[in-house]
DRENKOL-318474 format. One record per residue: x, y, z of N, C-alpha, C in turn; residue in one letter; residue number from 1. Coordinates in steps of 0.05 Angstrom, whole numbers, always signed. Layout:
// residues N
X	Y	Z	X	Y	Z	X	Y	Z	a	NUM
...
//
This chain:
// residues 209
+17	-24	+0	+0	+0	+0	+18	+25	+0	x	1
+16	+36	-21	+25	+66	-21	+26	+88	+2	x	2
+43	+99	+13	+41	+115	+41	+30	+139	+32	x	3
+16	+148	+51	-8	+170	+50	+7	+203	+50	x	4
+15	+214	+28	+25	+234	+37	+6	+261	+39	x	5
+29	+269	+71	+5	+295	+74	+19	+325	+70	x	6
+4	+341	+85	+23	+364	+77	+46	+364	+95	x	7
+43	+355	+115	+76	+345	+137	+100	+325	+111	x	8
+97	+322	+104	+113	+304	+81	+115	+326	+63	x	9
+96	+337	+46	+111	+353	+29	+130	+376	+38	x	10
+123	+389	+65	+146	+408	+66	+170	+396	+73	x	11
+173	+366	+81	+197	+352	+96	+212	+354	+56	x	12
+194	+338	+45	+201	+328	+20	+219	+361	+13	x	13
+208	+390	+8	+209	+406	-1	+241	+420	+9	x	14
+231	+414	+34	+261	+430	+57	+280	+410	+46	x	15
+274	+390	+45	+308	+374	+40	+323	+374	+13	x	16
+295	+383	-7	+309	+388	-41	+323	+413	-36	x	17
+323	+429	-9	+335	+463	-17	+361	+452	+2	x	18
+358	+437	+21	+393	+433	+41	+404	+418	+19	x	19
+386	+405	+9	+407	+384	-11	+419	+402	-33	x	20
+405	+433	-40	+405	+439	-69	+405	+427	-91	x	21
+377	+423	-81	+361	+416	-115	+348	+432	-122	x	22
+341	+458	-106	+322	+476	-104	+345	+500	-97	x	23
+346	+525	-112	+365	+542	-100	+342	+565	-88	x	24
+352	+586	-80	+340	+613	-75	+334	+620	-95	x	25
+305	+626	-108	+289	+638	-121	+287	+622	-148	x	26
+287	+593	-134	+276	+573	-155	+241	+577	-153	x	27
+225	+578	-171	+194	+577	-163	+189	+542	-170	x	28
+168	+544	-152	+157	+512	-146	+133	+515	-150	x	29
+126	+494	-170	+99	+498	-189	+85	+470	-175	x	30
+64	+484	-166	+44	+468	-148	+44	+438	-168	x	31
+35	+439	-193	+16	+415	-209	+50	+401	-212	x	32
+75	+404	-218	+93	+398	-216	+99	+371	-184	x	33
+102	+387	-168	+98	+377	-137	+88	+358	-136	x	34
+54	+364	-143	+32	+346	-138	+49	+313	-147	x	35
+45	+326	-177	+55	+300	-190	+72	+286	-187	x	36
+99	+295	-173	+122	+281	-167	+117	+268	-139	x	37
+98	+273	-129	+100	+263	-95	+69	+243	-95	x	38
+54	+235	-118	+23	+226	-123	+9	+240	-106	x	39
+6	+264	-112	-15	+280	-86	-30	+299	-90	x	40
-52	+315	-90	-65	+331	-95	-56	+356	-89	x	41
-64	+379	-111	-63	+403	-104	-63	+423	-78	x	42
-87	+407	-68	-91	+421	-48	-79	+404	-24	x	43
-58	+387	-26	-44	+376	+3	-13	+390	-7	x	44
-9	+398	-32	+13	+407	-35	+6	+440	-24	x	45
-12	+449	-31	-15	+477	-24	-19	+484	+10	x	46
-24	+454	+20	-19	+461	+45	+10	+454	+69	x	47
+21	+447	+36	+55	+434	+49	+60	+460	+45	x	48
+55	+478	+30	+68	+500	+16	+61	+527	+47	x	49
+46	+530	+52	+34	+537	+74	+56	+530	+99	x	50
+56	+512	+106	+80	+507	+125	+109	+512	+123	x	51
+113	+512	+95	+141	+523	+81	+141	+545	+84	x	52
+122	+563	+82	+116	+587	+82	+125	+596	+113	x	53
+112	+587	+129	+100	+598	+165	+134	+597	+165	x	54
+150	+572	+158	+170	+575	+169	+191	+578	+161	x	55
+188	+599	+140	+210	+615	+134	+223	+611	+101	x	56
+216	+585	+87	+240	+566	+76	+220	+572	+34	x	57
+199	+586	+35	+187	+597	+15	+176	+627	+20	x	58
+173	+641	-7	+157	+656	-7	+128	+655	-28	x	59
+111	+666	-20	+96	+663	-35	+86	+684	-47	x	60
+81	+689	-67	+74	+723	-73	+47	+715	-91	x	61
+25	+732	-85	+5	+729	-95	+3	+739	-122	x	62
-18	+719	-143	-23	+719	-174	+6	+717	-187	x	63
+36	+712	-172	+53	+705	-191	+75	+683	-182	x	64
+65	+671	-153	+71	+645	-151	+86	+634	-127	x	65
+104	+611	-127	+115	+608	-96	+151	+607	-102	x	66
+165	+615	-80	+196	+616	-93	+202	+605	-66	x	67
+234	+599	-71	+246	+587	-58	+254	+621	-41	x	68
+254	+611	-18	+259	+643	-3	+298	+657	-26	x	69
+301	+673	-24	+328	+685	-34	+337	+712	-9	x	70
+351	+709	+6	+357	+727	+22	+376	+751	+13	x	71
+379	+770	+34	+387	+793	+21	+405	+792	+49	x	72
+432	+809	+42	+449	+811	+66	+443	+828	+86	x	73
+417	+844	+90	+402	+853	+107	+389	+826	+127	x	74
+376	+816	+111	+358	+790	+122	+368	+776	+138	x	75
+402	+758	+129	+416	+758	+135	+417	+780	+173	x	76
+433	+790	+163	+437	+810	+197	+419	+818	+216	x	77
+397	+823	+198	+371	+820	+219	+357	+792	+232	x	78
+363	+769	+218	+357	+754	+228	+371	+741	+248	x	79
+396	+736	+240	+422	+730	+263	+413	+750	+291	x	80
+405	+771	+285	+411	+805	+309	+393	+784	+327	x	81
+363	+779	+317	+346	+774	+328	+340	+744	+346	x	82
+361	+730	+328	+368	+694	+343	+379	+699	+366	x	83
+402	+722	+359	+422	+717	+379	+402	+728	+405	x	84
+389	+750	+408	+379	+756	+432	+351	+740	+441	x	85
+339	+726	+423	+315	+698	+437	+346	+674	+445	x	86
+357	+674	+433	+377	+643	+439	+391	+651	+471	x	87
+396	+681	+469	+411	+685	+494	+384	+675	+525	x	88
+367	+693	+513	+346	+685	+540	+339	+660	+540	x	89
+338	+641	+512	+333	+609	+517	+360	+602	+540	x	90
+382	+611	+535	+402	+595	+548	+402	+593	+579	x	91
+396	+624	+576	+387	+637	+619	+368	+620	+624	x	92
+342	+614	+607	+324	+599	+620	+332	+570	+618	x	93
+354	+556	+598	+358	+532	+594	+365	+529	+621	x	94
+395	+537	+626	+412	+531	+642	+406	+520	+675	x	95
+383	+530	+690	+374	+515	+712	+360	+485	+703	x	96
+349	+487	+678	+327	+462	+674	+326	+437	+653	x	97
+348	+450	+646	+359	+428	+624	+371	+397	+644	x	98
+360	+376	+628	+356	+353	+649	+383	+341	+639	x	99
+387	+320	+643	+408	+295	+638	+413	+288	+611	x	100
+384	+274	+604	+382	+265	+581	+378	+282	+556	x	101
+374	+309	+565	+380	+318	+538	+406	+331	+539	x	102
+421	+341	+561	+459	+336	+559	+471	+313	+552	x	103
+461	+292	+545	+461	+267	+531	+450	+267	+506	x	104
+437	+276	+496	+434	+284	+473	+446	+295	+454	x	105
+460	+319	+474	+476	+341	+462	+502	+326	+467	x	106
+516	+312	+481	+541	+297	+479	+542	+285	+457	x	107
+516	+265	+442	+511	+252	+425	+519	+263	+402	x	108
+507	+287	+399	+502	+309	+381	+530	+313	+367	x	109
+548	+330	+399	+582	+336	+397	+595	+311	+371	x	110
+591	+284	+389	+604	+262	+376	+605	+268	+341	x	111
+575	+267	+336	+568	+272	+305	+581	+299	+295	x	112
+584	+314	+310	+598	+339	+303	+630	+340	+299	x	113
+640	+318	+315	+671	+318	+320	+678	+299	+295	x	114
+656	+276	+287	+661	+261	+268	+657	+279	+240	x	115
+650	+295	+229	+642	+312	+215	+674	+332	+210	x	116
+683	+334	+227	+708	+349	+223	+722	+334	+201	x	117
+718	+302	+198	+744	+291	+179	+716	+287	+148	x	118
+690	+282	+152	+688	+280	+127	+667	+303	+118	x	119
+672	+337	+120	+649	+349	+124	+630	+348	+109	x	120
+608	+354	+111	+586	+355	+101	+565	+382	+99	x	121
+564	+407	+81	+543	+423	+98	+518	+425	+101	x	122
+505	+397	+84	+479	+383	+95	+474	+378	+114	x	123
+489	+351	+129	+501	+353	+148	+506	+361	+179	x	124
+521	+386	+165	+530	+407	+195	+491	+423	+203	x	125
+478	+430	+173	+457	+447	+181	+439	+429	+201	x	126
+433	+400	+193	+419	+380	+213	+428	+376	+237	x	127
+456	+383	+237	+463	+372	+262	+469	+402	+281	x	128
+475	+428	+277	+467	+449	+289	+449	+454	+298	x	129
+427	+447	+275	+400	+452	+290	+388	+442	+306	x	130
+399	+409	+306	+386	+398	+324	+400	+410	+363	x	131
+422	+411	+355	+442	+421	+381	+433	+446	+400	x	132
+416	+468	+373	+419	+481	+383	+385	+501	+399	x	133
+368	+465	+380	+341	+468	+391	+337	+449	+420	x	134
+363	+437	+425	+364	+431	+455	+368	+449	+473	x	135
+368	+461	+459	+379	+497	+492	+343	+500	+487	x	136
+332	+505	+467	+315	+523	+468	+289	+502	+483	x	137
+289	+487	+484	+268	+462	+493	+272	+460	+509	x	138
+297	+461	+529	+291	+464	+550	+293	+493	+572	x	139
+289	+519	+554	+281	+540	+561	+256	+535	+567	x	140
+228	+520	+557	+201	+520	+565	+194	+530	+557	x	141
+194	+546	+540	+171	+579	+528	+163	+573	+503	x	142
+147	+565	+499	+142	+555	+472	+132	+568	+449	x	143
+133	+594	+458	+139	+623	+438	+158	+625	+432	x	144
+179	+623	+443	+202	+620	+443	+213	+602	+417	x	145
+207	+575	+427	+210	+563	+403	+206	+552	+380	x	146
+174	+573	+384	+168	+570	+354	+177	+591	+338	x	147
+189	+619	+341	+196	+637	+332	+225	+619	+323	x	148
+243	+615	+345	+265	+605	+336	+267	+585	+310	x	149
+250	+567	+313	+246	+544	+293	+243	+551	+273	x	150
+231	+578	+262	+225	+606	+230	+261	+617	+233	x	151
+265	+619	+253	+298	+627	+246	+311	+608	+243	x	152
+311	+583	+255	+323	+565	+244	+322	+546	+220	x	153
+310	+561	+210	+297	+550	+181	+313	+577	+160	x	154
+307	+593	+166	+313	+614	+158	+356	+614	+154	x	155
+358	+613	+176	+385	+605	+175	+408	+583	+162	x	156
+383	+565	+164	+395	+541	+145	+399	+547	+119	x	157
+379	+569	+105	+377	+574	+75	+410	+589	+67	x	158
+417	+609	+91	+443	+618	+92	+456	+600	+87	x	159
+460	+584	+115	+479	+560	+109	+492	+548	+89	x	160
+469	+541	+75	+464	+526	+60	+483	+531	+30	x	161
+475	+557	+28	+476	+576	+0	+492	+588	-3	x	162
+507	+602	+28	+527	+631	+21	+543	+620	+49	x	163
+551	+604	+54	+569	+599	+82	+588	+591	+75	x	164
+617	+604	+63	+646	+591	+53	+650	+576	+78	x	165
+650	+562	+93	+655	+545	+112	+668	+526	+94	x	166
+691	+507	+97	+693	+481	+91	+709	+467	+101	x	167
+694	+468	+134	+703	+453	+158	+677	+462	+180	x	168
+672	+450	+195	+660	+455	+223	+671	+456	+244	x	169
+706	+456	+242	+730	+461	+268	+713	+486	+284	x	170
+710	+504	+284	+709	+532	+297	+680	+528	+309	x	171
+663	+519	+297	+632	+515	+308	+631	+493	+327	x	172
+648	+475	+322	+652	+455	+339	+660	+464	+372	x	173
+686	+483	+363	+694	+496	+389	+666	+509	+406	x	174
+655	+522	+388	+639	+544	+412	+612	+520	+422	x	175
+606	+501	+407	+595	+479	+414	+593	+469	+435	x	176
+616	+465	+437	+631	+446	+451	+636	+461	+491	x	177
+641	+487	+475	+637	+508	+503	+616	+509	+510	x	178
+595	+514	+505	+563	+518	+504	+562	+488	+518	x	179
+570	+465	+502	+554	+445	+525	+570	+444	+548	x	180
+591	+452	+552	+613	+439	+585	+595	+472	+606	x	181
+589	+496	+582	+580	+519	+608	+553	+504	+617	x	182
+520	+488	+606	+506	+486	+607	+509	+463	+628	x	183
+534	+438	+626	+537	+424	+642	+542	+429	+663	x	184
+557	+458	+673	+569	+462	+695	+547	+478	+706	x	185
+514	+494	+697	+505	+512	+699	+522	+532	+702	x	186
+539	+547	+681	+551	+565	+683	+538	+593	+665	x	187
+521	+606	+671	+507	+618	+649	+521	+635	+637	x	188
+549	+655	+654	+563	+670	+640	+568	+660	+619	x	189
+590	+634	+622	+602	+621	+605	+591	+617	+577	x	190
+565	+608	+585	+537	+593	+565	+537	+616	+543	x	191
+526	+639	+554	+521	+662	+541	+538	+673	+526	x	192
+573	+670	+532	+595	+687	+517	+599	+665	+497	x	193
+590	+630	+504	+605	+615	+484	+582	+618	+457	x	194
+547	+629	+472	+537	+627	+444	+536	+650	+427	x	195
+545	+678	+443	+546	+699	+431	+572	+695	+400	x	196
+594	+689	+419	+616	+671	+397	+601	+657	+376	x	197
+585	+635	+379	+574	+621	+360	+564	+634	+339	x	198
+545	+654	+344	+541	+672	+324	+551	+693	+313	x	199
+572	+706	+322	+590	+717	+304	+607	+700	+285	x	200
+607	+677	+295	+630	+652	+279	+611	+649	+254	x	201
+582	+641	+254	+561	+639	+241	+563	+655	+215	x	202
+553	+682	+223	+553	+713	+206	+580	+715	+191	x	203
+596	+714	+204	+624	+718	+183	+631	+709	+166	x	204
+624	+677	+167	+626	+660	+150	+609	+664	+127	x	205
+586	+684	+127	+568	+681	+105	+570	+701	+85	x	206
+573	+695	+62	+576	+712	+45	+555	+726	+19	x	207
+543	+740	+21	+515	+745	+5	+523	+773	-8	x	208
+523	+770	-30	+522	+796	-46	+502	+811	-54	x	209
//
């Protein structure tokens, strides 16, 4: 039996043709196209498209169609400005409540990150940042919090993805790696200067004309 795709599948399907680049910035994505490649109706694609939309990774512009988001080196700096100061208060609020098992997570996480140094990947590094770095925010509790973040972290990946001369994860690794030993120790100074670092390491690296 054929698996039932819904609109949770088409944006999974959608987000991974743009980390993968198969899809660049201001590729347009033609609904009847979609449909057809995934066996699915219009209207489950138009509501994958909808979710692509909320979170960051399309645009849609009315009577002339849907694009792959294309950022501008404004977008860029405004969006980083704005991570960095929700990520800083995720960390204040992480740092008392963050449990065991998800500092076990994030050890997990490191491992994949340290193994990544010898064969990089920046498919990859974007899956495995994000996941790292939606463990601070989950266990901040605020779930405004992290649904805003989750549109920036979507948002950020398209950077990543597209304009980040990176070709290594050595340096990200570092402030990583700080971030989890301050969170282990509840050290929030520490927490806070190693993610402020993180995101300047982030921004520099990106290059957008």
């Amino acid at each position: 039996m054929a698996e039932r795709i819904t609109a949770q599948k088409v944006y999974e399907y959608v987000r991974e043709q743009i980390v993968s680049k198969a899809l660049f910035p201001g590729n347009r994505i033609v609904e009847d196209e979609l449909a057809e490649a995934l066996h699915t109706s219009r209207t489950t694609v138009r509501n994958g498209i909808a979710i692509l939309s909320y979170n960051g990774l399309v645009d849609v512009i009315s009577n002339y169609g849907t694009f792959v988001t294309k950022p501008t080196l404004s977008d860029m700096e405004q969006a980083y400005a704005v991570r960095t100061v929700l990520e800083v208060e995720a960390m204040r609020l992480a740092i008392p409540r963050i449990t065991e098992s998800a500092l076990l997570r994030m050890e997990k996480n490191l491992e994949a990150q340290r193994e990544l140094t010898r064969n990089y990947s920046m498919a990859t590094y974007v899956d495995l940042n994000s996941a790292f770095h939606q463990e601070i925010v989950q266990a901040a509790g605020n779930i405004y919090m992290e649904k805003y973040l989750r549109e920036l972290y979507n948002k950020t990946a398209v950077f990543l993805t597209f304009y980040d001369t990176s070709i290594s994860n050595i340096n990200s690794l570092s402030s990583h790696e700080q971030m989890y030993q301050a969170l282990k120790d509840r050290d929030e100074a520490a927490a806070v200067e190693a993610l402020r670092q993180d995101m300047v390491f982030a921004t520099e690296c990106i290059c957008i004309n």
